[in-house]
FIBAKOL-748665 format. One record per atom (N, C-alpha, C, O): residue in three letters; atom name; residue number from 1; z, y, x. Coordinates in nm, 2 decimals. Each point is the difference from the previous one (the first is absolute). Layout:
BEGIN
 resn name resi     zz     yy     xx
  Ala   CA  NUM      Z      Y      X
...
! end
This chain:
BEGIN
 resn name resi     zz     yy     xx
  Unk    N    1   0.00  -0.12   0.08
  Unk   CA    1   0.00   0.12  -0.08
  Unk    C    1   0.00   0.13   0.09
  Unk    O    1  -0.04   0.11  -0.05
  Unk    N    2   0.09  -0.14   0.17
  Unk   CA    2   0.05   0.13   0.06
  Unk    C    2  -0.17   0.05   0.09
  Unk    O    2  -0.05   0.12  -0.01
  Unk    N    3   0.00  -0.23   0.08
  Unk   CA    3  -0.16  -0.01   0.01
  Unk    C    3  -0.07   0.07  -0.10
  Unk    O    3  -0.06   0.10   0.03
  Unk    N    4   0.07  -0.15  -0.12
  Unk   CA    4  -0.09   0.04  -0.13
  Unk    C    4   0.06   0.16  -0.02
  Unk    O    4  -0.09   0.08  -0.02
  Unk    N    5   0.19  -0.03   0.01
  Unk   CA    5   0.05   0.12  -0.03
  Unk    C    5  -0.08   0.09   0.10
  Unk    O    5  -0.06   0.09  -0.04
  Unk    N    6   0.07  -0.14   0.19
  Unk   CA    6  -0.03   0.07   0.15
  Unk    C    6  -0.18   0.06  -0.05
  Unk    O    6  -0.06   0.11   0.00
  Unk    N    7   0.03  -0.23  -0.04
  Unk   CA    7  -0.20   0.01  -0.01
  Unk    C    7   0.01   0.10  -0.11
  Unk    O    7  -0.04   0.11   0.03
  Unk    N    8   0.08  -0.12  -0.12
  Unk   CA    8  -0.02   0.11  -0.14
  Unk    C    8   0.08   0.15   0.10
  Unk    O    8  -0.02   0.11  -0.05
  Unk    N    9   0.09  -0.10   0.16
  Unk   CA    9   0.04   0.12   0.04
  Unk    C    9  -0.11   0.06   0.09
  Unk    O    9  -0.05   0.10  -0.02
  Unk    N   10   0.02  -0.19   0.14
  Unk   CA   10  -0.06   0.00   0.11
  Unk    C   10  -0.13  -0.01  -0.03
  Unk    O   10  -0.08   0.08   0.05
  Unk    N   11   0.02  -0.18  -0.16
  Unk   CA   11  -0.12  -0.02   0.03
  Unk    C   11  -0.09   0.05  -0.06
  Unk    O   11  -0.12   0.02   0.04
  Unk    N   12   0.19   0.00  -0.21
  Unk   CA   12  -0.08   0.05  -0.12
  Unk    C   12   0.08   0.13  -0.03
  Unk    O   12  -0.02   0.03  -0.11
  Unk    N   13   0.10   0.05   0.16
  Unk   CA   13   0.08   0.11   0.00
  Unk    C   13   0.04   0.04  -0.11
  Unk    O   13   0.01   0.12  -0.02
  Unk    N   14   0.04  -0.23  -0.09
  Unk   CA   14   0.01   0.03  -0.16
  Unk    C   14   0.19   0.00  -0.02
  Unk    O   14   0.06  -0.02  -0.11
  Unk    N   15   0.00   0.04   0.21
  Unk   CA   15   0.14   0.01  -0.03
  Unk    C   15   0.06   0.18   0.10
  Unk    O   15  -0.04   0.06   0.09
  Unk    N   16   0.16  -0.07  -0.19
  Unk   CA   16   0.02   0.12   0.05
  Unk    C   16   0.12   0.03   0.07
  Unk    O   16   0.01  -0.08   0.10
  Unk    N   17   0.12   0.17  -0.10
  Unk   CA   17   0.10   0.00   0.05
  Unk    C   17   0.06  -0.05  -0.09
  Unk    O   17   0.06  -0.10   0.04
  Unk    N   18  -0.04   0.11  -0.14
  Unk   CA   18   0.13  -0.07  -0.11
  Unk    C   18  -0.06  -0.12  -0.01
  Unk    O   18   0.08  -0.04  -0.08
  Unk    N   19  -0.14  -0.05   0.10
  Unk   CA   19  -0.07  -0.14   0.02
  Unk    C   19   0.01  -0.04   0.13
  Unk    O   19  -0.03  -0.12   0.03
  Unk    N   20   0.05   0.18   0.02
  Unk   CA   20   0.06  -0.03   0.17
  Unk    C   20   0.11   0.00   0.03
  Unk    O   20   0.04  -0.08   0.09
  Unk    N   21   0.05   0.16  -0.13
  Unk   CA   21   0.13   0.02  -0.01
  Unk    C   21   0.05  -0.07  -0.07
  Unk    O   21   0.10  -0.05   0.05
  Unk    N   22  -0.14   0.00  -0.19
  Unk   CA   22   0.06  -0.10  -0.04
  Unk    C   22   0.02  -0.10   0.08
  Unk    O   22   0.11  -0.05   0.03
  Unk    N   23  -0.24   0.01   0.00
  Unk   CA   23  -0.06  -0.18   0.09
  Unk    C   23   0.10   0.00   0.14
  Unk    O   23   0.05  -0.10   0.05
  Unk    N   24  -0.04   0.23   0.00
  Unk   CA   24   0.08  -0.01   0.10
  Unk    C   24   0.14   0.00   0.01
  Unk    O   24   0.07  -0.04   0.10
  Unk    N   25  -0.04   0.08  -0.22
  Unk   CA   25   0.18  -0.03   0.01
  Unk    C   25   0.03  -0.10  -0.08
  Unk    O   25   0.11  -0.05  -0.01
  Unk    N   26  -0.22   0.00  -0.09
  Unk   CA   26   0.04  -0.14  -0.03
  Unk    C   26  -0.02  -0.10   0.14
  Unk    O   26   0.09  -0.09   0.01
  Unk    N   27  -0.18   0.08   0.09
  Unk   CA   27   0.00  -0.05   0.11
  Unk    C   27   0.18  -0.06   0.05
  Unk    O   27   0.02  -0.12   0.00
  Unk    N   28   0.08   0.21   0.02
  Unk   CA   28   0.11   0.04   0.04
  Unk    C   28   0.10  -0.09  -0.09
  Unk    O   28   0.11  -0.04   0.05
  Unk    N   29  -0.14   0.00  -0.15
  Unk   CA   29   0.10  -0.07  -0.14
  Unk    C   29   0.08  -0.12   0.04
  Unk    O   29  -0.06  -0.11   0.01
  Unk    N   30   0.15   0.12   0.01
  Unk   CA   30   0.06  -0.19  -0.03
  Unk    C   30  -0.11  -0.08  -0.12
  Unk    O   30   0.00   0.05  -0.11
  Unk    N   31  -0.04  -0.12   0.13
  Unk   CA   31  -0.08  -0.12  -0.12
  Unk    C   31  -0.10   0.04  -0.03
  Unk    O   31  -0.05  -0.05  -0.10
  Unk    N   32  -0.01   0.14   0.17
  Unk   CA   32  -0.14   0.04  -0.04
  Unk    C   32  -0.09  -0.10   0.07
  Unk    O   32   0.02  -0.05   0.11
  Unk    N   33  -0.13   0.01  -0.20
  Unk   CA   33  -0.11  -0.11   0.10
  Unk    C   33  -0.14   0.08  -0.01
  Unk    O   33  -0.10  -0.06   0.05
  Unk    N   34   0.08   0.17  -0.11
  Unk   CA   34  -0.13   0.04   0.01
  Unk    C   34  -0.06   0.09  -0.10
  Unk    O   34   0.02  -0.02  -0.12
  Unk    N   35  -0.11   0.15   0.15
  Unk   CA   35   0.02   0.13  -0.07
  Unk    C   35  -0.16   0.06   0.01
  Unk    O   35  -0.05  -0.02   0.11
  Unk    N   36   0.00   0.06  -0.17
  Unk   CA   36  -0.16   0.03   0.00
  Unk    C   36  -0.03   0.11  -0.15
  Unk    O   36   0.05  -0.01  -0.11
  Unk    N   37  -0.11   0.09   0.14
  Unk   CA   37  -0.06   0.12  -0.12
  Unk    C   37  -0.04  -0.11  -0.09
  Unk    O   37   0.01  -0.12   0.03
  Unk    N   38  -0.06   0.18  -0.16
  Unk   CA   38  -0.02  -0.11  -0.07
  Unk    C   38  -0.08   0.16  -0.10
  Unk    O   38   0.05   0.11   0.00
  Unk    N   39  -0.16  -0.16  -0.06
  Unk   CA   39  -0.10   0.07  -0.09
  Unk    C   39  -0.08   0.08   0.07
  Unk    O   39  -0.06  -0.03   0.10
  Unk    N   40   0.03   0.17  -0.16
  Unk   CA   40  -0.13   0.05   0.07
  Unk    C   40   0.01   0.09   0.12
  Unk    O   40  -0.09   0.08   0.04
  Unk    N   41   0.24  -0.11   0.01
  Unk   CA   41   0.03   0.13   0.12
  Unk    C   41   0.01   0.11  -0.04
  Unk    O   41   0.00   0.03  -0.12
  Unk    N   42   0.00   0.07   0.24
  Unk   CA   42   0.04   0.16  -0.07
  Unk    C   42   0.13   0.03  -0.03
  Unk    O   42   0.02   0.12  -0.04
  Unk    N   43   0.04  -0.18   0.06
  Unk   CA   43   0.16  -0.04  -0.08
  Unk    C   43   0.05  -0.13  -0.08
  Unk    O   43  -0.02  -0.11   0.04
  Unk    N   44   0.05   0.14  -0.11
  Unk   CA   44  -0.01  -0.15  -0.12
  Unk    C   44   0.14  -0.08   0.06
  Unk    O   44   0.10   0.06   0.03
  Unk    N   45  -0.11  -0.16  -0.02
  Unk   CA   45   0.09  -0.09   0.04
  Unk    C   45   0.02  -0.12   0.12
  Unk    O   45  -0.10  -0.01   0.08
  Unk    N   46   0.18  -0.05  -0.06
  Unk   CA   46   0.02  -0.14   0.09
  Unk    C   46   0.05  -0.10  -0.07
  Unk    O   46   0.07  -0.01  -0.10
  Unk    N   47  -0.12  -0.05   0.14
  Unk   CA   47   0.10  -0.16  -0.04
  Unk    C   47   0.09  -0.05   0.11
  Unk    O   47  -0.04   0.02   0.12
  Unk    N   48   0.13  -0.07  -0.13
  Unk   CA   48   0.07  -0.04   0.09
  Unk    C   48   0.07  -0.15  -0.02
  Unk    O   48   0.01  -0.02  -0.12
  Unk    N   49   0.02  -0.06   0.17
  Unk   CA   49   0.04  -0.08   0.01
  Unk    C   49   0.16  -0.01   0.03
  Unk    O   49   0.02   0.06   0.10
  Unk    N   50   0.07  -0.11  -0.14
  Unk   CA   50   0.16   0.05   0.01
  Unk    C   50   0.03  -0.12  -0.03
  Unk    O   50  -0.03  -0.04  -0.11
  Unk    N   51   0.13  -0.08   0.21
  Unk   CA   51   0.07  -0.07  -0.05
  Unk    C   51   0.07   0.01  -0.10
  Unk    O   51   0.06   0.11   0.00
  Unk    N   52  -0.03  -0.20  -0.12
  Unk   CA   52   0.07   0.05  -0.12
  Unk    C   52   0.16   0.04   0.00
  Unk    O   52   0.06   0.06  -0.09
  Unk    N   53   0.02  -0.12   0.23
  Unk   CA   53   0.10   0.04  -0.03
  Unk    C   53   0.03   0.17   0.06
  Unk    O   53   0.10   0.06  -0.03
  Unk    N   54  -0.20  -0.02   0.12
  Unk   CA   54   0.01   0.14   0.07
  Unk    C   54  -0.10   0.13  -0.09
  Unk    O   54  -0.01   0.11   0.05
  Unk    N   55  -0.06  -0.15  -0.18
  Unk   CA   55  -0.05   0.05  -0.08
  Unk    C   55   0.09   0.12  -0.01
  Unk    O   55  -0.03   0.10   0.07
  Unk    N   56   0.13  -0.09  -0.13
  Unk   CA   56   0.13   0.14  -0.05
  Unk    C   56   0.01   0.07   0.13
  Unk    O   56  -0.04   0.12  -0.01
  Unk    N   57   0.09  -0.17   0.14
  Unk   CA   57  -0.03   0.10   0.11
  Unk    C   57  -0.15   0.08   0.03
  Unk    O   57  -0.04   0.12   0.00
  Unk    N   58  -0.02  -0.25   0.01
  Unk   CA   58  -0.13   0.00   0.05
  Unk    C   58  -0.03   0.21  -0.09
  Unk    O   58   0.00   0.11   0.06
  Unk    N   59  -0.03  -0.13  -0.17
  Unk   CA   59  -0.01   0.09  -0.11
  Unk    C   59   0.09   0.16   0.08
  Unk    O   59  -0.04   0.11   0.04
  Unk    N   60   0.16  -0.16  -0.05
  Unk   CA   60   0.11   0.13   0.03
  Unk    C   60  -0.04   0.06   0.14
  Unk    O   60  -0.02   0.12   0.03
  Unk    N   61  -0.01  -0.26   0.05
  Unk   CA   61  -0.01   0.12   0.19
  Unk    C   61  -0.14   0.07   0.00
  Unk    O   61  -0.01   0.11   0.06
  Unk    N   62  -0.15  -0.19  -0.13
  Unk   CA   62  -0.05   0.04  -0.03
  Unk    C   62  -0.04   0.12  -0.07
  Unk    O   62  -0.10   0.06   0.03
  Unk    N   63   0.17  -0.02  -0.12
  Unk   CA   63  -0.03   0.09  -0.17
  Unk    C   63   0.10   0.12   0.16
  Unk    O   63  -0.05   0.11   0.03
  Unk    N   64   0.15  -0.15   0.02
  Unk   CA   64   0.09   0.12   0.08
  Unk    C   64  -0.08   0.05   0.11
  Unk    O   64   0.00   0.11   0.05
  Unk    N   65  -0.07  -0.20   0.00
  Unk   CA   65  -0.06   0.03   0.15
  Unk    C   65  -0.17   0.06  -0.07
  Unk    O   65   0.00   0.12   0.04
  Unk    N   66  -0.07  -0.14  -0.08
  Unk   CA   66  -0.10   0.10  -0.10
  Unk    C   66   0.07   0.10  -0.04
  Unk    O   66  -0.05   0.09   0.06
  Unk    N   67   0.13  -0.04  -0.14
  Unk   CA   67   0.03   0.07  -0.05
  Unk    C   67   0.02   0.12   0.10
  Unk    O   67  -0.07   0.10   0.00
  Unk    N   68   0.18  -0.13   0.08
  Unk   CA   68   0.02   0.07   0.18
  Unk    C   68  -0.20   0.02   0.05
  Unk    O   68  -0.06   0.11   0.00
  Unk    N   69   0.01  -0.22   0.02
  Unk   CA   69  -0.09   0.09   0.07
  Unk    C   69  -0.15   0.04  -0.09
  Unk    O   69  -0.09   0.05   0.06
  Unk    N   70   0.09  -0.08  -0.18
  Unk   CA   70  -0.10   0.06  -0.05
  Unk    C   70   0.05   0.09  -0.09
  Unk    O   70  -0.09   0.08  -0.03
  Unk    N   71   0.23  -0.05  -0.04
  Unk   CA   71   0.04   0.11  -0.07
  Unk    C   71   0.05  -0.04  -0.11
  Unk    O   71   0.10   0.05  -0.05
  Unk    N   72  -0.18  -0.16  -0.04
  Unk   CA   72   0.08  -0.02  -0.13
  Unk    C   72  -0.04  -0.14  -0.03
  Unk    O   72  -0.11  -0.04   0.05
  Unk    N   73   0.19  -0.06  -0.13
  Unk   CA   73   0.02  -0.13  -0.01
  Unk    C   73  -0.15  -0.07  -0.04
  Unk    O   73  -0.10   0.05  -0.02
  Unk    N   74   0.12  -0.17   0.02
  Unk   CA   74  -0.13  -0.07   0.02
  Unk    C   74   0.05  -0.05  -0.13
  Unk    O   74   0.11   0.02  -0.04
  Unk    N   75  -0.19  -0.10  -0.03
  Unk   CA   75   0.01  -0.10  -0.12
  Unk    C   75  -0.05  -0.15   0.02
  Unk    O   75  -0.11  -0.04   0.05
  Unk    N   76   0.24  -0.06  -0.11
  Unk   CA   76  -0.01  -0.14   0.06
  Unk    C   76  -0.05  -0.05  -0.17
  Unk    O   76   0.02   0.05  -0.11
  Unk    N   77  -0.08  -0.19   0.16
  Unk   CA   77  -0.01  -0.10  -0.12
  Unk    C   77   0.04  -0.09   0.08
  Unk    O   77  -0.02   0.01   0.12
  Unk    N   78   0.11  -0.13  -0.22
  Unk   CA   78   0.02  -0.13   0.09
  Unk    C   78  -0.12  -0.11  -0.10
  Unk    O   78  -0.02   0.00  -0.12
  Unk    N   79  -0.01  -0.04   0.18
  Unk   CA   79  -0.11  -0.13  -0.05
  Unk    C   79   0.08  -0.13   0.01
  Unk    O   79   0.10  -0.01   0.08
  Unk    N   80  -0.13  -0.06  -0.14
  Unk   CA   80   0.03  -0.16   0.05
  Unk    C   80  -0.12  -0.12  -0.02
  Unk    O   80  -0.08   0.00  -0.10
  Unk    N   81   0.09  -0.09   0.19
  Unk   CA   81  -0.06  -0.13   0.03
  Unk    C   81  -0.06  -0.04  -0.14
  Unk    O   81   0.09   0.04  -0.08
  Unk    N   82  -0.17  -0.09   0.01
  Unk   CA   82   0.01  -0.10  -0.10
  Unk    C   82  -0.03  -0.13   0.00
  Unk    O   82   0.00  -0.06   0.11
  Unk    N   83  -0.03  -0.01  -0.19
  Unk   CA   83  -0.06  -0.13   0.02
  Unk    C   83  -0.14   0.01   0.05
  Unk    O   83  -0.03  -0.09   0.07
  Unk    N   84  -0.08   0.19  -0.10
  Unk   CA   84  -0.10  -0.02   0.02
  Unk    C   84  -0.07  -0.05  -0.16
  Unk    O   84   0.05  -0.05  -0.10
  Unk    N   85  -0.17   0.08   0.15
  Unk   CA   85  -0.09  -0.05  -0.18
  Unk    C   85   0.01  -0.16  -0.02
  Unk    O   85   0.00  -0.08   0.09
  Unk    N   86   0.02   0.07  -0.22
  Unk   CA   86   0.05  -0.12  -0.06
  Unk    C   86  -0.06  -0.01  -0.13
  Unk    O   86   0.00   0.10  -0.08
  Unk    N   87  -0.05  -0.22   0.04
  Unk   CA   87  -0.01  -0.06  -0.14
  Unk    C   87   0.14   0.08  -0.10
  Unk    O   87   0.12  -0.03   0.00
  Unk    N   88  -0.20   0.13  -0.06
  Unk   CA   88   0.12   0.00  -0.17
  Unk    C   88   0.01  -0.12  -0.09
  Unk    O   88  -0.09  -0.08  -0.02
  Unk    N   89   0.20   0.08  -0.01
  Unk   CA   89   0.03  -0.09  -0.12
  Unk    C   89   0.07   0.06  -0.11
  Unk    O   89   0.03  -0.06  -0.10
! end
């Protein structure tokens, strides 16, 4: 993910400082495994990957360390895992 973040910075120049700043202090996390922009660049968002028990920090040192260096708080969604596509019954 962090490859794939670097090419959308370096190679295709479609991320910016709050998309870098993010990716880079999630880098830094207890339980983080992996962080990349995610949609059309320009801004927009990351995904990140957060072990589930360091999720609640992960969020707080995050949302505090953006906030310090880009000025005002970031906005989190938590996702979860599912089964994957399956026959309904």
């Amino acid at each position: 993910m962090i490859d794939s973040h670097n090419s959308l910075k370096y190679e295709y120049e479609v991320t910016g400082i709050e998309l870098d700043t993010l990716v880079d202090i999630s880098l830094k996390q207890e339980g983080f495994i992996g962080s990349r922009m995610t949609g059309a660049g320009f801004g927009g968002c990351s995904v990140s990957i957060v072990k589930e028990d360091k999720v609640d920090d992960f969020i707080k040192n995050v949302g505090k360390l953006y906030e310090e260096s880009i000025g005002y708080l970031p906005s989190f969604y938590v996702a979860n895992i599912s089964c994957g596509a399956k026959k309904l019954s």
